[in-house]
Biopython code that builds the backbone (N, CA, C, O; Angstrom):
import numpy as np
from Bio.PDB.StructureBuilder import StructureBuilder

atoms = [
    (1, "UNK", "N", (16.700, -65.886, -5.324)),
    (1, "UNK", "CA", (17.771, -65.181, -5.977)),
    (1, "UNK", "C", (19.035, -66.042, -5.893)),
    (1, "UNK", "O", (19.461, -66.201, -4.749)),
    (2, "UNK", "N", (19.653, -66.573, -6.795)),
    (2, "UNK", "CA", (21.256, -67.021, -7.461)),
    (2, "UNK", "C", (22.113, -66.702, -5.742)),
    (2, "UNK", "O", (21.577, -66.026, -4.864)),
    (3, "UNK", "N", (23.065, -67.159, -5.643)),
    (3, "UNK", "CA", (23.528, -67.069, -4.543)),
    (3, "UNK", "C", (24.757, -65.587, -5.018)),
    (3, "UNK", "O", (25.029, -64.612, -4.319)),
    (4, "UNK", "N", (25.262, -65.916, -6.377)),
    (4, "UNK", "CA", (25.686, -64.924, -7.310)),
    (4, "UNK", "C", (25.761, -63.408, -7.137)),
    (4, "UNK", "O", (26.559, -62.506, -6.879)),
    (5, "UNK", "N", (24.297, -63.672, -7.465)),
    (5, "UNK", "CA", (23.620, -61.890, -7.687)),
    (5, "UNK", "C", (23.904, -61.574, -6.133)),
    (5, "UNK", "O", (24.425, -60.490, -5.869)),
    (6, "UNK", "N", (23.589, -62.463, -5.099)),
    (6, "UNK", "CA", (23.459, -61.970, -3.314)),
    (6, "UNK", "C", (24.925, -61.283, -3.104)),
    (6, "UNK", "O", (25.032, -60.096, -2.796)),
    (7, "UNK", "N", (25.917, -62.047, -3.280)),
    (7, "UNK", "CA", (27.006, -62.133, -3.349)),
    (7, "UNK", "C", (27.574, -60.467, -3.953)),
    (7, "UNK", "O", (28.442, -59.826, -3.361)),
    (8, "UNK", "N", (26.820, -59.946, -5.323)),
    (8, "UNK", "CA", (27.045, -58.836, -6.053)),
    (8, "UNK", "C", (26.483, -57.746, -5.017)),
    (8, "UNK", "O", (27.114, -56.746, -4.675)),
    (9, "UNK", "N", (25.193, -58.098, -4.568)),
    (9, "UNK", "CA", (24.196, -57.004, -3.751)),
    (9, "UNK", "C", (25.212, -56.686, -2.470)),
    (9, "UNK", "O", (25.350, -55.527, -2.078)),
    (10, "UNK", "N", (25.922, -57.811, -1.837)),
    (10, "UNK", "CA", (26.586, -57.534, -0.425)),
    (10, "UNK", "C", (27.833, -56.752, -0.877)),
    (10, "UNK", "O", (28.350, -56.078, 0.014)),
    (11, "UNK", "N", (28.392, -56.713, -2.043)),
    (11, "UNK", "CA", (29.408, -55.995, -2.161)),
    (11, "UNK", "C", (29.854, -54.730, -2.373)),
    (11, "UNK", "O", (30.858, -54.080, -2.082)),
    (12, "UNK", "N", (28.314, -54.467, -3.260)),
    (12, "UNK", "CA", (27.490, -52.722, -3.447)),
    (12, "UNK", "C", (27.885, -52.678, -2.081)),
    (12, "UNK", "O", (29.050, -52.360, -1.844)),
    (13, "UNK", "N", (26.855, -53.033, -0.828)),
    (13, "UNK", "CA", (26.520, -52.721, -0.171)),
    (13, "UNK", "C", (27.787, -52.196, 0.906)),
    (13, "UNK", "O", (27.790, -51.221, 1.657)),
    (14, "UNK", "N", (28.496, -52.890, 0.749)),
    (14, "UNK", "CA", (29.767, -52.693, 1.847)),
    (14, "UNK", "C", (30.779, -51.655, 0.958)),
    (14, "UNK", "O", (31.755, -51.063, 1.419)),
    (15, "UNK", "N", (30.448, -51.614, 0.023)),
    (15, "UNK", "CA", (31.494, -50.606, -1.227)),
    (15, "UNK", "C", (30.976, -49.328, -0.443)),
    (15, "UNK", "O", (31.753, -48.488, 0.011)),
    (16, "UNK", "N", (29.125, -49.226, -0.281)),
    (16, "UNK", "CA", (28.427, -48.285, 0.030)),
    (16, "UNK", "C", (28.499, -47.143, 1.359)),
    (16, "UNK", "O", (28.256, -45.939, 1.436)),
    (17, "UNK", "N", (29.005, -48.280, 2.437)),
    (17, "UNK", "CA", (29.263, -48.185, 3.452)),
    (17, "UNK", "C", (30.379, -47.627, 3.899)),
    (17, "UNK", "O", (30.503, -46.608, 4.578)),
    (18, "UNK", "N", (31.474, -48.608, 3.335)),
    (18, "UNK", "CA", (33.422, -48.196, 2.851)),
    (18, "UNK", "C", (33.119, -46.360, 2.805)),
    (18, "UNK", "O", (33.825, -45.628, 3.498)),
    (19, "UNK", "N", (32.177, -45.869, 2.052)),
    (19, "UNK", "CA", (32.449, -44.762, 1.244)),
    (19, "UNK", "C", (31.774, -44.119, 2.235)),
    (19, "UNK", "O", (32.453, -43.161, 2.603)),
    (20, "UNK", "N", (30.782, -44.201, 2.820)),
    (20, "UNK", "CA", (30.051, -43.137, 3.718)),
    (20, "UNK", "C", (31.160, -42.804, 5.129)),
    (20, "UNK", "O", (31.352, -41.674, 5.578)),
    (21, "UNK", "N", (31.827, -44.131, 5.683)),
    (21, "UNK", "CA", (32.583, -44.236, 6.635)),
    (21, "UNK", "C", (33.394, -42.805, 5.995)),
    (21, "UNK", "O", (33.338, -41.645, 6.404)),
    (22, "UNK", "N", (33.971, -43.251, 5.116)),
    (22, "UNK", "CA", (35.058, -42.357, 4.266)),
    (22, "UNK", "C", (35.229, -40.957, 4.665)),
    (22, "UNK", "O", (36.218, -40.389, 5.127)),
    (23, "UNK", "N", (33.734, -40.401, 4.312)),
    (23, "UNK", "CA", (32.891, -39.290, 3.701)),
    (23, "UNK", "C", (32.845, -38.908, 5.022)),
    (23, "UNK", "O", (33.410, -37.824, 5.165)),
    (24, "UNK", "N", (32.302, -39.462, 6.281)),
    (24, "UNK", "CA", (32.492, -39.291, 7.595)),
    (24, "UNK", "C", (33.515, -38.621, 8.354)),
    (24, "UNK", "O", (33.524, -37.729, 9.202)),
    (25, "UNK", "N", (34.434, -39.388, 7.738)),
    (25, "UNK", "CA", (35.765, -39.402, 8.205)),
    (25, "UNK", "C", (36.633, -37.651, 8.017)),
    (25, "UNK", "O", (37.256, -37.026, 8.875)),
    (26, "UNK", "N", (36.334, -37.269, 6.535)),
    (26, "UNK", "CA", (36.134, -36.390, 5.872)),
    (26, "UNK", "C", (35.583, -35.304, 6.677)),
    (26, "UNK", "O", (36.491, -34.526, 6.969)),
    (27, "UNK", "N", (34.683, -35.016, 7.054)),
    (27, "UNK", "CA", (33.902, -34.170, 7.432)),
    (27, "UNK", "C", (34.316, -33.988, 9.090)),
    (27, "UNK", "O", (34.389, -32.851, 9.557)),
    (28, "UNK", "N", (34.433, -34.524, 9.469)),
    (28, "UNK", "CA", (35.254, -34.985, 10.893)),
    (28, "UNK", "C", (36.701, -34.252, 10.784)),
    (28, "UNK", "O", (37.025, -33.767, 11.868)),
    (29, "UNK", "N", (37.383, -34.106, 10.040)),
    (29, "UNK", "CA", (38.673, -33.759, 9.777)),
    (29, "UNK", "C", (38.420, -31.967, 9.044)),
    (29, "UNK", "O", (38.641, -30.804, 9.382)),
    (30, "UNK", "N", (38.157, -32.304, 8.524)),
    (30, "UNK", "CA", (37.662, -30.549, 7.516)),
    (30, "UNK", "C", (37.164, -29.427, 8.824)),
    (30, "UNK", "O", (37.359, -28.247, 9.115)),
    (31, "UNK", "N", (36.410, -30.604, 9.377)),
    (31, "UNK", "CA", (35.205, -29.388, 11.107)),
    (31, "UNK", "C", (36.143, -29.010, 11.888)),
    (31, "UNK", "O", (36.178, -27.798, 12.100)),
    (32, "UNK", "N", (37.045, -29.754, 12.469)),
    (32, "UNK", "CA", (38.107, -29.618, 13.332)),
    (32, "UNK", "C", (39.647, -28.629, 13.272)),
    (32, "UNK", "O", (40.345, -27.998, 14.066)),
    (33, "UNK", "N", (39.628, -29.122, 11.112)),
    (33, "UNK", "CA", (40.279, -28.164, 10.930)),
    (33, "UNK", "C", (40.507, -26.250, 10.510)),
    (33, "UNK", "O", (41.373, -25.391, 10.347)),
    (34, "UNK", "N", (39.183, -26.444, 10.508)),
    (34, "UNK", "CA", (38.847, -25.165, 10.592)),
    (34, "UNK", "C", (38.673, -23.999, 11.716)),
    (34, "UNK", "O", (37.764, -24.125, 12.537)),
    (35, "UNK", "N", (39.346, -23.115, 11.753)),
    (35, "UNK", "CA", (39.243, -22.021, 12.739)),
    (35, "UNK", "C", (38.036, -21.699, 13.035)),
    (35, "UNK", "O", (37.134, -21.486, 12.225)),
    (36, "UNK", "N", (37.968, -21.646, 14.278)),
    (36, "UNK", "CA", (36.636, -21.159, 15.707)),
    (36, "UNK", "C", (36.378, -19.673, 15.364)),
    (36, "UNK", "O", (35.328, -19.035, 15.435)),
    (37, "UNK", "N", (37.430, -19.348, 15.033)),
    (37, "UNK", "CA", (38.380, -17.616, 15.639)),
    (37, "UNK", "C", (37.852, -17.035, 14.113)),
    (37, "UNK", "O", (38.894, -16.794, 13.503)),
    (38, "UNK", "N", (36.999, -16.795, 13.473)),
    (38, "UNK", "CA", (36.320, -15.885, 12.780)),
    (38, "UNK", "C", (35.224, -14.669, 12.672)),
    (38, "UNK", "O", (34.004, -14.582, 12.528)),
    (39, "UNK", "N", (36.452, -13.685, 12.835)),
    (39, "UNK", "CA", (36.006, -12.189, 13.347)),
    (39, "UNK", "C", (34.991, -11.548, 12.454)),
    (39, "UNK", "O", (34.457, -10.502, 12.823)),
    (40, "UNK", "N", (34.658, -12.149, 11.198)),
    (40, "UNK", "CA", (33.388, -11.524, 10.492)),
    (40, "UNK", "C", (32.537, -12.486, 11.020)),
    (40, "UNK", "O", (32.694, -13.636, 11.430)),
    (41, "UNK", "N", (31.367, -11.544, 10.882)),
    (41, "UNK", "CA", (30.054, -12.252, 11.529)),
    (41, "UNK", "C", (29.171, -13.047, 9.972)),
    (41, "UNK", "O", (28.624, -14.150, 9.992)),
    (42, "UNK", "N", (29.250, -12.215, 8.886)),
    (42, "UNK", "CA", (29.497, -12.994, 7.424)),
    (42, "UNK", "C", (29.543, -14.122, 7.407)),
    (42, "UNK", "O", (28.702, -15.021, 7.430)),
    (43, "UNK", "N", (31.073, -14.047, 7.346)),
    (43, "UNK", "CA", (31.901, -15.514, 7.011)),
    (43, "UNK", "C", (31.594, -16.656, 8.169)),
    (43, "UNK", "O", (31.800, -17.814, 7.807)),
    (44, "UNK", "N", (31.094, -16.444, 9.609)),
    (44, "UNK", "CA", (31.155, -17.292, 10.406)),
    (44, "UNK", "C", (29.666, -17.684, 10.133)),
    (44, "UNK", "O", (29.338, -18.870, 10.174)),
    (45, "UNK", "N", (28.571, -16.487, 9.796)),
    (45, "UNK", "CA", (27.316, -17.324, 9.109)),
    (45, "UNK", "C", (27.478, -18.724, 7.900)),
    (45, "UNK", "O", (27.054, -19.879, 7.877)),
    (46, "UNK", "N", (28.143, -18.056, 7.174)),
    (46, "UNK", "CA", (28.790, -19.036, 6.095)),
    (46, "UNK", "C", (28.995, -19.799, 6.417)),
    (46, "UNK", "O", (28.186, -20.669, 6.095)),
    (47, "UNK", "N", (29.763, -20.116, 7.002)),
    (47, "UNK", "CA", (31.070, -21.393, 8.143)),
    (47, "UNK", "C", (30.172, -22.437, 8.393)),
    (47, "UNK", "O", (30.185, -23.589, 7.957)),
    (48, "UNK", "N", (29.001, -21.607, 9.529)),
    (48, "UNK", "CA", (28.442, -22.520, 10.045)),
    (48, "UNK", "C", (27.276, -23.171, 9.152)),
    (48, "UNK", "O", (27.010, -24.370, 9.230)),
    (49, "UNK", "N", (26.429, -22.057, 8.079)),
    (49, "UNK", "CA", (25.548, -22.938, 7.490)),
    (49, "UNK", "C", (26.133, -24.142, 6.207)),
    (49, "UNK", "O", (25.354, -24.795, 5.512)),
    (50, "UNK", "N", (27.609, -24.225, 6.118)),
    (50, "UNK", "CA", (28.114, -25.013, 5.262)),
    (50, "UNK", "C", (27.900, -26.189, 6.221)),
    (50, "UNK", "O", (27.250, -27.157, 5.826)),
    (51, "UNK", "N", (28.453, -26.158, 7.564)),
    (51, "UNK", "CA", (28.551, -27.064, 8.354)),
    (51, "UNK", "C", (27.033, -27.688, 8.641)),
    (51, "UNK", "O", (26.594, -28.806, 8.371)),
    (52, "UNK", "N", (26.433, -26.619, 9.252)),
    (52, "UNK", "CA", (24.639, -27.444, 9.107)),
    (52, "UNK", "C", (24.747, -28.324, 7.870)),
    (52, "UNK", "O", (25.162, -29.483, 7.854)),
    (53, "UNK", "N", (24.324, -27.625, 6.864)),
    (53, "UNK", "CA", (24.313, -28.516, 5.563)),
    (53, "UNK", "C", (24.981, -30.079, 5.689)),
    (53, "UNK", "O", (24.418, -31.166, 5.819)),
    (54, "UNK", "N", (26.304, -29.754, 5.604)),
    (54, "UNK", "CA", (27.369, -30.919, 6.068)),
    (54, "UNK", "C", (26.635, -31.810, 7.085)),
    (54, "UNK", "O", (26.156, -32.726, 6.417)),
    (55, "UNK", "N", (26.327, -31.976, 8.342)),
    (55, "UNK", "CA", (26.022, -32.068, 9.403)),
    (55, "UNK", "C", (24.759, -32.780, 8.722)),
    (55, "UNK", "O", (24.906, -34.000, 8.638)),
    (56, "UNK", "N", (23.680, -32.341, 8.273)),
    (56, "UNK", "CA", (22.444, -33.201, 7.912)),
    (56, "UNK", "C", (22.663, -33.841, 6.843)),
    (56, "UNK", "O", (21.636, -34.472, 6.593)),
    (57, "UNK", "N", (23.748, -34.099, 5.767)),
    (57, "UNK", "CA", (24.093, -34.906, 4.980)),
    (57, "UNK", "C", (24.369, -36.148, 5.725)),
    (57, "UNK", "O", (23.551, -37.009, 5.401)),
    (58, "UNK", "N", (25.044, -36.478, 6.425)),
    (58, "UNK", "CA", (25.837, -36.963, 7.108)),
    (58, "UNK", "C", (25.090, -37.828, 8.488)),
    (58, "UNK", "O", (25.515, -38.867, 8.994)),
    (59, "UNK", "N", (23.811, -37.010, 8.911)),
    (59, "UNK", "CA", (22.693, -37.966, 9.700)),
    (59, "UNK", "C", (21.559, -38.475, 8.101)),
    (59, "UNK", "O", (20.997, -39.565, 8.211)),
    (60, "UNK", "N", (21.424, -38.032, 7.367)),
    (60, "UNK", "CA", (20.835, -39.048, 6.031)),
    (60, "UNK", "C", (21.312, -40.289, 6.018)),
    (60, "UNK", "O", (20.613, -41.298, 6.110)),
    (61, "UNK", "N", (23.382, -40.241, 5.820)),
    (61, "UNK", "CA", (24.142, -41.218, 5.354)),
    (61, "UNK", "C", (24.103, -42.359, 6.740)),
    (61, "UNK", "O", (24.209, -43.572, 6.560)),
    (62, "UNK", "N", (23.933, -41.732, 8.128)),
    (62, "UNK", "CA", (23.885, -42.777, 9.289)),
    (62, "UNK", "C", (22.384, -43.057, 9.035)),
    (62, "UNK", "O", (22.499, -44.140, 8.462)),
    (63, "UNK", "N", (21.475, -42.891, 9.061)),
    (63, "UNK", "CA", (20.589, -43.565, 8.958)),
    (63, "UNK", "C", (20.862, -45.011, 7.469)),
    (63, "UNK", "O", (20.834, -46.238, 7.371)),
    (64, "UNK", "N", (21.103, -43.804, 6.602)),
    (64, "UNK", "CA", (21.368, -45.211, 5.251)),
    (64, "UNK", "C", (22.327, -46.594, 6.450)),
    (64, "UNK", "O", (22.111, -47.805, 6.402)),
    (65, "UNK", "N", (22.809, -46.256, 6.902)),
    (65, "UNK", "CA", (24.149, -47.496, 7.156)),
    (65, "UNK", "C", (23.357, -48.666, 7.982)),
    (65, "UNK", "O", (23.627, -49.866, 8.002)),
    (66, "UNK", "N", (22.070, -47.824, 8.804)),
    (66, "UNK", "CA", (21.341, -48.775, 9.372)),
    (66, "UNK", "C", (20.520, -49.699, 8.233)),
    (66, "UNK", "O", (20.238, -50.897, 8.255)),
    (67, "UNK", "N", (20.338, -48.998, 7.557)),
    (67, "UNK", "CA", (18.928, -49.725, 6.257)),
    (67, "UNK", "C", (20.036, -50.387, 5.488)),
    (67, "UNK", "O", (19.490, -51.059, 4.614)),
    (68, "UNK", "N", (21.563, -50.526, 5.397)),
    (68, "UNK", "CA", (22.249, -51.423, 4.753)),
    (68, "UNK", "C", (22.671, -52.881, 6.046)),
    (68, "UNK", "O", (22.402, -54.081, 5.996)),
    (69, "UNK", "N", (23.183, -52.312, 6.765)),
    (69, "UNK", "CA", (23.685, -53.341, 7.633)),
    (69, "UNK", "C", (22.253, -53.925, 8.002)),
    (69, "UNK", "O", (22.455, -54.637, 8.986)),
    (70, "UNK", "N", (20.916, -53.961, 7.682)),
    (70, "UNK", "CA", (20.129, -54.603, 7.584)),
    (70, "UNK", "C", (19.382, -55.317, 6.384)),
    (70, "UNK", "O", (18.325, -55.938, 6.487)),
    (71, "UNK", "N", (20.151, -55.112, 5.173)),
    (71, "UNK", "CA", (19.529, -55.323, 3.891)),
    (71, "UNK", "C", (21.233, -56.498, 3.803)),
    (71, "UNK", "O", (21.447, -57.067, 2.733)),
    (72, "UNK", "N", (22.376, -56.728, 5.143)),
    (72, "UNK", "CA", (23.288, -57.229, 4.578)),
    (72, "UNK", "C", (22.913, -58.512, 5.831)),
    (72, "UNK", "O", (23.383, -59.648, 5.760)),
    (73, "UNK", "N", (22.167, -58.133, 6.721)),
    (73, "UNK", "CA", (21.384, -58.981, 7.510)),
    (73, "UNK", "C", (20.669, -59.812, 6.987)),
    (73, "UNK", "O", (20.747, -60.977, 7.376)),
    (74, "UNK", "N", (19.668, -59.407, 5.840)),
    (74, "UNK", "CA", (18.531, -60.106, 5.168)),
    (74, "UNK", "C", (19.457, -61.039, 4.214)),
    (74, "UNK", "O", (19.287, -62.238, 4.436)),
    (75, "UNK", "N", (20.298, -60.770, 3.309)),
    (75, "UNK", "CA", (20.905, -61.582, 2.435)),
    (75, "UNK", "C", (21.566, -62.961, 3.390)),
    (75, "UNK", "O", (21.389, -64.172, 3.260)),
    (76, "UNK", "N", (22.360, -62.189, 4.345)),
    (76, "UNK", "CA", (22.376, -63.759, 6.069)),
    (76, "UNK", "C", (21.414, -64.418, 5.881)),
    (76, "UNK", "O", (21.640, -65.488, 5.317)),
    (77, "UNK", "N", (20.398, -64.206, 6.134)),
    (77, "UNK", "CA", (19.172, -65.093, 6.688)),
    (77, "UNK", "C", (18.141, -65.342, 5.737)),
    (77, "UNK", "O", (17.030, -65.857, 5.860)),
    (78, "UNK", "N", (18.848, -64.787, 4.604)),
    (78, "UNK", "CA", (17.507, -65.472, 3.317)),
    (78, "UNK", "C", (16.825, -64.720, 2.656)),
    (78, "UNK", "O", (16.530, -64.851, 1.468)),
    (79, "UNK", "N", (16.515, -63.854, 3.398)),
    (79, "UNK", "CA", (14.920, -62.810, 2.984)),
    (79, "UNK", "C", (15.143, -61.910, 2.227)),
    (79, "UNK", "O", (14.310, -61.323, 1.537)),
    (80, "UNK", "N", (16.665, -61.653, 2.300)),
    (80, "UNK", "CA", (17.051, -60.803, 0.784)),
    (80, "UNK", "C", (16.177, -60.699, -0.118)),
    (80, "UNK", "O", (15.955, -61.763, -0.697)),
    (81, "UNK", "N", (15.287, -59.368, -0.642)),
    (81, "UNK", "CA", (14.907, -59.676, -2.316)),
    (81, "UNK", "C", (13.380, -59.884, -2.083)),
    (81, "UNK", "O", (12.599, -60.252, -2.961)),
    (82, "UNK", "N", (13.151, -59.687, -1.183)),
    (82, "UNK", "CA", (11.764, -60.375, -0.643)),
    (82, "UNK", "C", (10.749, -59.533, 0.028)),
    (82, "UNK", "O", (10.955, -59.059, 1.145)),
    (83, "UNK", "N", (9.449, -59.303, -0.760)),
    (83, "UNK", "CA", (8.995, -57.807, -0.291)),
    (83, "UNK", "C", (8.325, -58.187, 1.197)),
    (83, "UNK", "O", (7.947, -59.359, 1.196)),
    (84, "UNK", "N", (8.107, -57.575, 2.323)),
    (84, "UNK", "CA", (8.206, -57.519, 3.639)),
    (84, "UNK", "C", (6.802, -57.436, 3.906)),
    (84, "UNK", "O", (6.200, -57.901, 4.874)),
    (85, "UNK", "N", (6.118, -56.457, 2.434)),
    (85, "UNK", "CA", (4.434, -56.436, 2.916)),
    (85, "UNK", "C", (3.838, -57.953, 2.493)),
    (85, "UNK", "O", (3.250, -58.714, 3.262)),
    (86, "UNK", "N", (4.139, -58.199, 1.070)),
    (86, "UNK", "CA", (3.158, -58.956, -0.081)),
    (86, "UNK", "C", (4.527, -60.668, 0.507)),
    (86, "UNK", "O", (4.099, -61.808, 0.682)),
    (87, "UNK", "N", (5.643, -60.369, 0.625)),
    (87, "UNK", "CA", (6.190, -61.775, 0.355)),
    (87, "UNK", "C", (6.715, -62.022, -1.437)),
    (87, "UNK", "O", (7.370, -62.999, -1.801)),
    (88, "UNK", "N", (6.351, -61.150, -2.158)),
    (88, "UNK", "CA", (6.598, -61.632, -3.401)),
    (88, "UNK", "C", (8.093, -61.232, -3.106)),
    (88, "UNK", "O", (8.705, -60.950, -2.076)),
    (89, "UNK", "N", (8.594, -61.369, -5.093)),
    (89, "UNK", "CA", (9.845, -61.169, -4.605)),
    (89, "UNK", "C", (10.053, -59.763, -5.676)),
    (89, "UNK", "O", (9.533, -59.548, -6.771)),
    (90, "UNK", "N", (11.159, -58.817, -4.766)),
    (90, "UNK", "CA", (11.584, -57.391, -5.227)),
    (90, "UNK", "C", (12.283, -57.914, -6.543)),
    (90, "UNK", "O", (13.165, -58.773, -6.572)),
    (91, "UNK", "N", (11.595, -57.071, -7.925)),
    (91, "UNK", "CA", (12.057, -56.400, -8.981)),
    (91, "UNK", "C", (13.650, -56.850, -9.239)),
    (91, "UNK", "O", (13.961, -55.858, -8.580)),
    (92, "UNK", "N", (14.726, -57.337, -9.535)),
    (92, "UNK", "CA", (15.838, -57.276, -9.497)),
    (92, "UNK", "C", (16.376, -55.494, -9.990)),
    (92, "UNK", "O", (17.291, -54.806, -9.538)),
    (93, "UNK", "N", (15.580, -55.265, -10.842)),
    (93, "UNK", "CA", (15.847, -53.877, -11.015)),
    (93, "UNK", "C", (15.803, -52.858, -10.143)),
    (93, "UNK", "O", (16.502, -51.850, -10.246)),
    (94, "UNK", "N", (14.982, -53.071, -9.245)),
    (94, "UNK", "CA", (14.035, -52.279, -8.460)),
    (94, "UNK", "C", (15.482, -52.751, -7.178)),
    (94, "UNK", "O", (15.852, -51.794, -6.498)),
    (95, "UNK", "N", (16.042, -53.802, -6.967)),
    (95, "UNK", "CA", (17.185, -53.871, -6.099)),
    (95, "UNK", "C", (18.293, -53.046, -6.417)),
    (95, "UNK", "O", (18.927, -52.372, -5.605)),
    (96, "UNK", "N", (18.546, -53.152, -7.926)),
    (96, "UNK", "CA", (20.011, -52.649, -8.391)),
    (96, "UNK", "C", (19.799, -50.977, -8.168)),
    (96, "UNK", "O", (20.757, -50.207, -8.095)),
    (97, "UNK", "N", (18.441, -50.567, -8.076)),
    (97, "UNK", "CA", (18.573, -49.027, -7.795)),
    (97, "UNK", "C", (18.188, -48.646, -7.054)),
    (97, "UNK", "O", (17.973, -47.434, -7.070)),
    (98, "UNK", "N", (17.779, -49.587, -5.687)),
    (98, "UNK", "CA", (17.774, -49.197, -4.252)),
    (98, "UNK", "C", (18.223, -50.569, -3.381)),
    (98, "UNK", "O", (17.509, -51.257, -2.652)),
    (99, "UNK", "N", (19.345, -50.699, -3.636)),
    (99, "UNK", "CA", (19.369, -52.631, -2.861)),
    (99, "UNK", "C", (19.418, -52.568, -1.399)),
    (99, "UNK", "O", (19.961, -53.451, -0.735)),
    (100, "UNK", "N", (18.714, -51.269, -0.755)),
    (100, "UNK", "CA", (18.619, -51.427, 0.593)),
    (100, "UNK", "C", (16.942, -51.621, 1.076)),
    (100, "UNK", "O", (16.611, -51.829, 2.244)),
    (101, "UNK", "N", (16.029, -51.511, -0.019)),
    (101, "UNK", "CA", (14.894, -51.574, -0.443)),
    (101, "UNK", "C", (13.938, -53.030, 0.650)),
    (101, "UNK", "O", (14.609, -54.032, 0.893)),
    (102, "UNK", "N", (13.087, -52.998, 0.960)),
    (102, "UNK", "CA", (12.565, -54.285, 2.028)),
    (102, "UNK", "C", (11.142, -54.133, 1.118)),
    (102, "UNK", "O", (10.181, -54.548, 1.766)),
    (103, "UNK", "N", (10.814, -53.687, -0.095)),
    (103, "UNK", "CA", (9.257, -53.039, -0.426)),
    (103, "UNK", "C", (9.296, -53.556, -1.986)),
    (103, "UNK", "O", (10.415, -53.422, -2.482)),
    (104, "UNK", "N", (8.390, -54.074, -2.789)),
    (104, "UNK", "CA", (8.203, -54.362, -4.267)),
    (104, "UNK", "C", (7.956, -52.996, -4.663)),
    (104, "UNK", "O", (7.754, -52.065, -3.883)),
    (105, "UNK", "N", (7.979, -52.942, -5.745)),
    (105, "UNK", "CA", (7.639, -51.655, -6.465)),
    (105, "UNK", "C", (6.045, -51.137, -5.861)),
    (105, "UNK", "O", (5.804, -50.082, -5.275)),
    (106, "UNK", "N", (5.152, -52.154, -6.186)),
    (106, "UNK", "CA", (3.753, -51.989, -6.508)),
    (106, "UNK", "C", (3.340, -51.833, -4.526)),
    (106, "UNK", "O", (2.665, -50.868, -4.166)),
    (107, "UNK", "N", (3.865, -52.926, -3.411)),
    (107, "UNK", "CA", (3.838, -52.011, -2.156)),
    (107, "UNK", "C", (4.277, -51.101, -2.169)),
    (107, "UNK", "O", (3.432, -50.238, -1.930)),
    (108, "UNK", "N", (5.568, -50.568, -2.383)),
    (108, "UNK", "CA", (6.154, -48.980, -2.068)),
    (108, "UNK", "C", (5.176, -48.220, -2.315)),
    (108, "UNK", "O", (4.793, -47.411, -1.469)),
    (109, "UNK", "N", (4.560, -48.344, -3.587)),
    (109, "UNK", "CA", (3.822, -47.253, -4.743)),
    (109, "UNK", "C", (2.306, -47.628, -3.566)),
    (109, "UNK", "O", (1.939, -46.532, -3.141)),
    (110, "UNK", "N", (1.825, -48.235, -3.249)),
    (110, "UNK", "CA", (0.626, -48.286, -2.684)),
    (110, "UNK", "C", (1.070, -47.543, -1.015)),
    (110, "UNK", "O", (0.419, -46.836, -0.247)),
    (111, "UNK", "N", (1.896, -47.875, -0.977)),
    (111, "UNK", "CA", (2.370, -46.890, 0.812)),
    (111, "UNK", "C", (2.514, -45.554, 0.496)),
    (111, "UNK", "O", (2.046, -44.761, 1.312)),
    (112, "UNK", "N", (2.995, -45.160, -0.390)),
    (112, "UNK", "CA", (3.408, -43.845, -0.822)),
    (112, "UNK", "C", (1.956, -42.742, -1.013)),
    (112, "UNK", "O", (1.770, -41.604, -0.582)),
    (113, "UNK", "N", (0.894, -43.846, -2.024)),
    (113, "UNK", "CA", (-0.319, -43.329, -1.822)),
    (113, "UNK", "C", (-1.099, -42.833, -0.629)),
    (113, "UNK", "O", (-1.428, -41.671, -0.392)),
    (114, "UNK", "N", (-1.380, -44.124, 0.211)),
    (114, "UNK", "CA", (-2.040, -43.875, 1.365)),
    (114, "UNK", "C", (-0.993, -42.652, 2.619)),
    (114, "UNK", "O", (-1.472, -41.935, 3.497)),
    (115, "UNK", "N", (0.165, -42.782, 2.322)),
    (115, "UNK", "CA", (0.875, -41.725, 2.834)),
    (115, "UNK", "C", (0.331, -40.324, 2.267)),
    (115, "UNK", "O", (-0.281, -39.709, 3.141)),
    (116, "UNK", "N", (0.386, -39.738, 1.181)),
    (116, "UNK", "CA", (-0.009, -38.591, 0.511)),
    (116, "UNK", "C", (-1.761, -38.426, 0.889)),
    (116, "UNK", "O", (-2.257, -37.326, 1.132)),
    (117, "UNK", "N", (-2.696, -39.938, 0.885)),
    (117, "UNK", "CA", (-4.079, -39.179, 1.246)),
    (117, "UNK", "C", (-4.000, -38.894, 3.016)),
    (117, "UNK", "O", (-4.790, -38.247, 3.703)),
    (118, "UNK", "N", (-2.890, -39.546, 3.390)),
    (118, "UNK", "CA", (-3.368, -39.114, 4.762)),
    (118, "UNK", "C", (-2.903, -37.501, 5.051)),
    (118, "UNK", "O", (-3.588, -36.843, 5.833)),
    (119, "UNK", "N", (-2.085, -37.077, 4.600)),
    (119, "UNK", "CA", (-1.183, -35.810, 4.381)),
    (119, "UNK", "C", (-2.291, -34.553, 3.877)),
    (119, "UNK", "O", (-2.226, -33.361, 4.181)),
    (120, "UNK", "N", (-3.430, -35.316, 2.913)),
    (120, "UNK", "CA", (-4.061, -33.593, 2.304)),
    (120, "UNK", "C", (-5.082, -33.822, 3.292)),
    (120, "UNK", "O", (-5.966, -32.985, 3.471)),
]
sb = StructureBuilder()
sb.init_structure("model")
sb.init_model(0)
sb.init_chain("A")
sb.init_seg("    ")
for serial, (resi, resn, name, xyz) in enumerate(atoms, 1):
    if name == "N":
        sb.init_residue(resn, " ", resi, " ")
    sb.init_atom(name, np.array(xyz, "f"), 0.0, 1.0, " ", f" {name:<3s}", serial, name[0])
structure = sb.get_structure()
């Protein structure tokens, strides 16, 4: 891969990151600012299942930050772009709509299988 395109992928990637920090940050501030002290039992159901919700968005987005700060690792050391099972090289397309991706289309799609027969 062009040193170019690497260059484009690391910048998604930290744009990606910028924004989850953000979003973090966000949610951190909103939790805190909200009152404890809610005398309906209702509204404090509410409260809190907004916050669950919130709360597992938010361990999705920390896990993503690991699968980027390692997809910004791989572009370091080369392997960027480069499927992890086969060695061929990842789809450029198949990067631009998951560029945290370590899998070719055709491994993903074959893991995904043997995942589902082991499942029924």
């Amino acid at each position: 891969m062009e040193r170019e395109q690497l260059e484009l992928f690391r910048a998604q990637l930290l744009r990606k990151k910028d924004e989850i920090f953000n979003e973090a940050g966000k949610t951190m501030s909103e939790m805190t600012d909200q009152t404890s002290n809610v005398p309906d039992p209702n509204d404090r159901a509410t409260i809190e299942s907004g916050r669950s919700f919130e709360l597992r968005i938010r361990d999705r987005e920390r896990r993503l930050l690991v699968k980027i700060d390692e997809a910004i690792a791989r572009i370091e050391d080369g392997s960027y772009g480069v499927c992890e099972d086969c060695g061929e090289e990842i789809g450029l397309k198949r990067l631009e709509a998951r560029p945290v991706t370590t899998f070719c289309i055709d491994c993903k799609t074959l893991q995904e299988t043997k995942e589902k027969s082991k499942g029924l």
